[in-house]
C-alpha positions as CSV (number, residue, x, y, z in Angstrom):
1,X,-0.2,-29.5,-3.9
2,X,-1.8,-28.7,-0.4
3,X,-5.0,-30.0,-0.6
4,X,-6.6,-27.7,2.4
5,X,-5.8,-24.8,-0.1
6,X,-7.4,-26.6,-3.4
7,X,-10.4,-27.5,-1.5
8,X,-11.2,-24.1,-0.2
9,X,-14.2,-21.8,-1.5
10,X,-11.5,-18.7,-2.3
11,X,-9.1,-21.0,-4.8
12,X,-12.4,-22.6,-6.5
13,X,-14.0,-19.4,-7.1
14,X,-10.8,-17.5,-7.8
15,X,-9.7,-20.4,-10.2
16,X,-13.2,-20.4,-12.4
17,X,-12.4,-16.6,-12.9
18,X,-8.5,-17.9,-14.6
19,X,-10.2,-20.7,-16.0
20,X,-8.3,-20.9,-19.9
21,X,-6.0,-17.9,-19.6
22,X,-2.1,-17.6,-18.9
23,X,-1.2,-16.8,-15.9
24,X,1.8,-16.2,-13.8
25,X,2.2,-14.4,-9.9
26,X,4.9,-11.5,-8.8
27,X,4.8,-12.3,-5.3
28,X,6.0,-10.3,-2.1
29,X,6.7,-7.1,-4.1
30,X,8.5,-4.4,-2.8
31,X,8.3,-0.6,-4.2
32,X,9.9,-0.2,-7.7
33,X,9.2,-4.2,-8.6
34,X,5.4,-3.6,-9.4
35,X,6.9,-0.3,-12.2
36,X,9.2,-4.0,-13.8
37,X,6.4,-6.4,-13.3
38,X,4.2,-3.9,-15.5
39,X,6.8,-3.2,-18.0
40,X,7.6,-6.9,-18.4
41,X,3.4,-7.5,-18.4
42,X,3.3,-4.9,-21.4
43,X,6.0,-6.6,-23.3
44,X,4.5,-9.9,-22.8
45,X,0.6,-8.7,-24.2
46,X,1.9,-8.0,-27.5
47,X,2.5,-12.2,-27.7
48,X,0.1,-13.7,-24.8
49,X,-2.9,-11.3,-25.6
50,X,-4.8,-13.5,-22.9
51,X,-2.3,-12.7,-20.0
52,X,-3.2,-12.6,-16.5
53,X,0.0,-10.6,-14.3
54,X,-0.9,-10.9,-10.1
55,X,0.7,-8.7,-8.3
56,X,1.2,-10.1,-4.3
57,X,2.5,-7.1,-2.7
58,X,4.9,-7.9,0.5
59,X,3.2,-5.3,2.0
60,X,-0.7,-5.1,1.0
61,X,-1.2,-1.4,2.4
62,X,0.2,-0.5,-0.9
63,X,-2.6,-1.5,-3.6
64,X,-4.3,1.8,-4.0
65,X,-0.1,2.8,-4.7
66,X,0.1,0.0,-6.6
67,X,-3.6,0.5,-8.4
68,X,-2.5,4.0,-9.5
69,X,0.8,3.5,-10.8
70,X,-0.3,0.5,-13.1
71,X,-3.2,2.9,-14.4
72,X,-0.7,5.8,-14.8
73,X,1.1,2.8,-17.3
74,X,-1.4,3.0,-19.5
75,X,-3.1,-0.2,-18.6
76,X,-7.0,0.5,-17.3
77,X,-8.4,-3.4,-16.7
78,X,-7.0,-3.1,-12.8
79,X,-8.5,-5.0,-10.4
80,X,-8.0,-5.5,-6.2
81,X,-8.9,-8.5,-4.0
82,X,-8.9,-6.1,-0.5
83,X,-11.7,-4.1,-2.2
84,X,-13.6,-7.0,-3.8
85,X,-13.4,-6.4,-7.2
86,X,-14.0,-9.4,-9.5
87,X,-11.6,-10.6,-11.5
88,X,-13.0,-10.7,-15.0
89,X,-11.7,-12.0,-18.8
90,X,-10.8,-8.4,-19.5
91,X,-9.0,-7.5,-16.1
92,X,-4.9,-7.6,-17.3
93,X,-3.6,-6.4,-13.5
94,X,-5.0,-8.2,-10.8
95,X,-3.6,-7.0,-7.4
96,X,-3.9,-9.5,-4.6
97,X,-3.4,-6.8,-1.8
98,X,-4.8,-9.1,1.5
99,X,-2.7,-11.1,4.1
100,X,-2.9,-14.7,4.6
101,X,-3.6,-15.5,0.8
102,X,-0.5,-16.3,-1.0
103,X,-0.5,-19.7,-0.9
104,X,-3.6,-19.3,-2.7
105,X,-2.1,-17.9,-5.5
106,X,0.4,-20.0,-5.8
107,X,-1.1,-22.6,-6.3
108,X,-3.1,-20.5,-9.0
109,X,-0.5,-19.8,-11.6
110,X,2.3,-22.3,-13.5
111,X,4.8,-19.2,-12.9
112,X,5.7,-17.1,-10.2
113,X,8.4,-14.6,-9.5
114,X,9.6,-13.8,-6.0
115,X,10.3,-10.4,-5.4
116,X,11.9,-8.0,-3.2
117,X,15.3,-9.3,-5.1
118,X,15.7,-6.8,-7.9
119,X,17.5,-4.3,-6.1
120,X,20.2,-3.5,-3.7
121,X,19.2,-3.4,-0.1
122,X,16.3,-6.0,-0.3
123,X,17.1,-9.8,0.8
124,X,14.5,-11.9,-1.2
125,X,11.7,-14.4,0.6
126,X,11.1,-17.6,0.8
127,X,10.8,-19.3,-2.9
128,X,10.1,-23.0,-1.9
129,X,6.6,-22.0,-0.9
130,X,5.7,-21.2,-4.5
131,X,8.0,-24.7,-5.7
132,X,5.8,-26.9,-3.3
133,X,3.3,-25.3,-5.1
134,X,4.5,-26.5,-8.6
135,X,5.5,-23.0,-10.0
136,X,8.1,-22.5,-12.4
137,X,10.7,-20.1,-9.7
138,X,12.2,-17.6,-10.6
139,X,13.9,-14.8,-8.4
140,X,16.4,-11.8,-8.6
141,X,20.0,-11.9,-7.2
142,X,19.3,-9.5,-4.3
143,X,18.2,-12.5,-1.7
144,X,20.5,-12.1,1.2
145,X,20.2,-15.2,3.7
146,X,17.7,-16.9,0.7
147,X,20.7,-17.6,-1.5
148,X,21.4,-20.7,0.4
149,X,18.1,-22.0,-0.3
150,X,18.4,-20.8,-3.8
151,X,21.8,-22.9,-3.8
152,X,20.3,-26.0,-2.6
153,X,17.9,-26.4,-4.9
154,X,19.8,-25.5,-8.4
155,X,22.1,-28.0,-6.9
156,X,19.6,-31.0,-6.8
157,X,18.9,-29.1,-10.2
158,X,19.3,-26.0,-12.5
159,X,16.3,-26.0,-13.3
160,X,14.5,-25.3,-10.3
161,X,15.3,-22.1,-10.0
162,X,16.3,-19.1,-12.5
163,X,17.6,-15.9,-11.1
164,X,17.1,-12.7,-13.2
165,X,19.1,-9.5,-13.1
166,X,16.0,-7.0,-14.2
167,X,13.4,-6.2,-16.5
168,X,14.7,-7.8,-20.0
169,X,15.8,-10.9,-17.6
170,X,12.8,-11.5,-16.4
171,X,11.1,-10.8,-19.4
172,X,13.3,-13.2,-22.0
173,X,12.9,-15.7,-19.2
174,X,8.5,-15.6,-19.0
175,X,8.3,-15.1,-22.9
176,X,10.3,-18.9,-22.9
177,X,7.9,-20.1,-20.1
178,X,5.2,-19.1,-21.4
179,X,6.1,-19.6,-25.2
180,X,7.1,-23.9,-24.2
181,X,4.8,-25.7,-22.6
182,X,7.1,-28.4,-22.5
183,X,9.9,-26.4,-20.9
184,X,7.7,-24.7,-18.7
185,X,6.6,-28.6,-17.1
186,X,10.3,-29.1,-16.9
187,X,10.7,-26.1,-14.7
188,X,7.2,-26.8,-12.4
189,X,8.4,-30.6,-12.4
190,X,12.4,-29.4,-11.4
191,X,10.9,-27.1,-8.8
192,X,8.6,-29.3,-6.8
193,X,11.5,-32.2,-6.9
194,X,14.1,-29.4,-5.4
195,X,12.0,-28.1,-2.4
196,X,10.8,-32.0,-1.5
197,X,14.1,-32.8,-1.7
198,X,15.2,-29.7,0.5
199,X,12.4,-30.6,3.0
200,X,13.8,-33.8,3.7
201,X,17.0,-33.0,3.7
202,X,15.9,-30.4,6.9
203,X,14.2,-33.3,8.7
204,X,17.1,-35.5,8.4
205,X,19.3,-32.7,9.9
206,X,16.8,-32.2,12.7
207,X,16.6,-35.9,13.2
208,X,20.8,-36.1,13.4
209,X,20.8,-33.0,15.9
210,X,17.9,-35.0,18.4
211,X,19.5,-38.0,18.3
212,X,22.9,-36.4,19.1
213,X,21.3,-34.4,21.7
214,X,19.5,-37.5,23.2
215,X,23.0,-39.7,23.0
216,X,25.0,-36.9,24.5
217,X,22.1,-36.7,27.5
218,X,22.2,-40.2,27.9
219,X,26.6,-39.8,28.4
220,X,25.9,-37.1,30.6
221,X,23.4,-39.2,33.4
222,X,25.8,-42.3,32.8
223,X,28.6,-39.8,33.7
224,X,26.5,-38.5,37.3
225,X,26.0,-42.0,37.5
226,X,29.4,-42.6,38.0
C-alpha cells in the first residue's frame, strides 16, 4: 500500500463514497473493452446488486464516448470524475476519465482488470502497479512486451495473475472473485507477493550490472596503468 496515496484528500473522500459496496476497476481501456466491461457489469448485477464497475480509460478524452455508450446499454446511474460528478450509492458506472489518478483507484478496489489486452493489435500495460496495490490481477492475452512480466509473476505463483480470453472469461473469473472472499484474499495476497518479489528481483539485476560495470572499470584503469 503506498501510503502518500491513502493519506490523500481524493482516496479519503472517494473511499467514503465505496464505503460497503463491491467494487472492482477496468483500468487503461482501450475502444471496444468499455462495450465487455459493461456486458460483464450487467451479468454480474443480477448476483452483486451492490456493484460498483470503474472504468479507467487509457485515454480519458474518451468519457463523454464512453458515458454514451454505457447509457445506450441500458444502464442510466453514470457518473464522470473529469466533470465532477459525485459518485453516489445508486451510481452502477463510474468513469474515472482524468490523468494522474490511477493509482488512486487502485488502491480503491480488491479487483482490477488491465485492459488494452482483449484484442489483436493492443500490447497490454503494466499490471504490477495494480498487484502493489493488493488487487486481485487479471488481464487478457493480447500484452505484447507485458507477457514477460505476466510470466514472472505466475511463476513465483499462478495465482497472481489470471489471463482471460473475453467477455464470458472475464466474467466466470469476477463472479468467483467476487462470489469467495477467501479466494479472492488468496489472489490480492498472491498478487502483492509476485510484484515484491519481481521488484527485487529488478534491483538485484541492476545491482549485478553496476557492480560488473564498476569491476570491469576498475580492469580497464589497472590495464592504462600498465
Amino acid at each position: 500500500m503506498d501510503l502518500s496515496v491513502v493519506d490523500g484528500p481524493v482516496y479519503q473522500g472517494l473511499r467514503n463514497q465505496i464505503l460497503g459496496r463491491r467494487a472492482w476497476l477496468a483500468a487503461s481501456t482501450h475502444k471496444g473493452e468499455e462495450k465487455v466491461i459493461v456486458s460483464v457489469h450487467k451479468r454480474l448485477k443480477q448476483l452483486f446488486p451492490n456493484l460498483l464497475t470503474i472504468i479507467a480509460p487509457r485515454h480519458p478524452d474518451r468519457g463523454t464516448e464512453i458515458e454514451n455508450n454505457t447509457r445506450d446499454a441500458l444502464i442510466s446511474e453514470v457518473s464522470r470524475r473529469s466533470i465532477n460528478e459525485r459518485l453516489t450509492m445508486w451510481t452502477e458506472v463510474y468513469i474515472a476519465d482524468t490523468l494522474g489518478e490511477l493509482a488512486i483507484f487502485y488502491h480503491l478496489v480488491t479487483v482490477a482488470f488491465v485492459g488494452g489486452s482483449l484484442f489483436q493489435g493492443l500490447n497490454g500495460h503494466n499490471i504490477a502497479e495494480p498487484a502493489s496495490a493488493g488487487c486481485a490481477v487479471i488481464t487478457g492475452y493480447n500484452v505484447g512486451h507485458f507477457q514477460e512480466m505476466v510470466t514472472e509473476m505466475r511463476m513465483h505463483s499462478p495465482l497472481a495473475v489470471e489471463q482471460v480470453s473475453g467477455e464470458d472469461e472475464l466474467y466466470e473469473c469476477m463472479r468467483r472473485l467476487l462470489g469467495n472472499e477467501s479466494s479472492l484474499a488468496a489472489r490480492r495476497e498472491a498478487a502483492l507477493a509476485a510484484s515484491n518479489a519481481a521488484r527485487a528481483n529488478v534491483v538485484n539485476r541492476i545491482y549485478r550490472l553496476l557492480n560488473v560495470h564498476v569491476l570491469n572499470q576498475a580492469l580497464g584503469k589497472l590495464s592504462s596503468d600498465e
